[in-house]
C-alpha positions in Angstrom: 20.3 -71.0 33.3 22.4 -72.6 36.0 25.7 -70.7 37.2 28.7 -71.1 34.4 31.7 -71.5 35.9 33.6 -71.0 39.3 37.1 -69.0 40.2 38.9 -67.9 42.6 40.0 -64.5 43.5 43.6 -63.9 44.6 42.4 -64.4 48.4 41.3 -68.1 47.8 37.4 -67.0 47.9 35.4 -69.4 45.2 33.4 -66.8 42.9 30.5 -67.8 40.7 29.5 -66.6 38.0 26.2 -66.7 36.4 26.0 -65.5 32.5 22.5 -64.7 30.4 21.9 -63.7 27.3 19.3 -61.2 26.8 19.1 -59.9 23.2 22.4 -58.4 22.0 23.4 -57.9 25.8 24.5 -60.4 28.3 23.7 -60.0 32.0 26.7 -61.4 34.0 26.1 -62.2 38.0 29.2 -63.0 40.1 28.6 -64.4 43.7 31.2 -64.5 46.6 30.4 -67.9 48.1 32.0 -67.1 51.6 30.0 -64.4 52.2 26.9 -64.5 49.8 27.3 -60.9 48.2 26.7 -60.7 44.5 27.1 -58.6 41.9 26.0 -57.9 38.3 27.5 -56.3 35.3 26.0 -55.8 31.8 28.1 -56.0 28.6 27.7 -57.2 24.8 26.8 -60.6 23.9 29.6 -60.7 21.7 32.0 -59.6 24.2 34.9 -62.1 25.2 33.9 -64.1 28.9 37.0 -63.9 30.3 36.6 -59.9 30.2 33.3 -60.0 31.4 34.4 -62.4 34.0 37.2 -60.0 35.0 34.9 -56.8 34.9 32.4 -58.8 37.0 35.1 -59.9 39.1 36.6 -56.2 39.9 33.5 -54.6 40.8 33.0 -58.2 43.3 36.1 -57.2 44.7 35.3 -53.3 45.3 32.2 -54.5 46.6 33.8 -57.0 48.9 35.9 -53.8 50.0 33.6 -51.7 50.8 31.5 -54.0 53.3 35.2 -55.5 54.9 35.3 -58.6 53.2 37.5 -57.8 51.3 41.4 -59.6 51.0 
């Protein structure tokens, strides 16, 4: 399935994210275009994107922290 969506965090990154249903679970992927680091996150199917998006999103950010690419 081909990446749904784009964003931006706060510090004018462009994030992707990638969604896929597997079963009752989907398997959300967010990628930092500037610098290529990714993420993933699993929640319910039924869950709402735009919390996913935002879970995925935080632990993107903490991520980003941690390796100084951070805002």
């Amino acid at each position: 399935m081909p990446p749904k969506g784009g964003g931006s965090s706060g510090s004018g990154r462009e994030i992707y994210f990638e969604f896929v249903v597997v079963g009752s679970s989907v398997k959300v992927t967010a990628i930092d275009s500037a610098s290529g680091t990714e993420v993933v996150v699993i929640g319910p199917a039924n869950a709402a994107r735009s919390d996913l998006e935002r879970l995925a999103m935080g632990k993107l950010e903490r991520k980003l922290a941690q390796l100084g690419h951070g805002s």
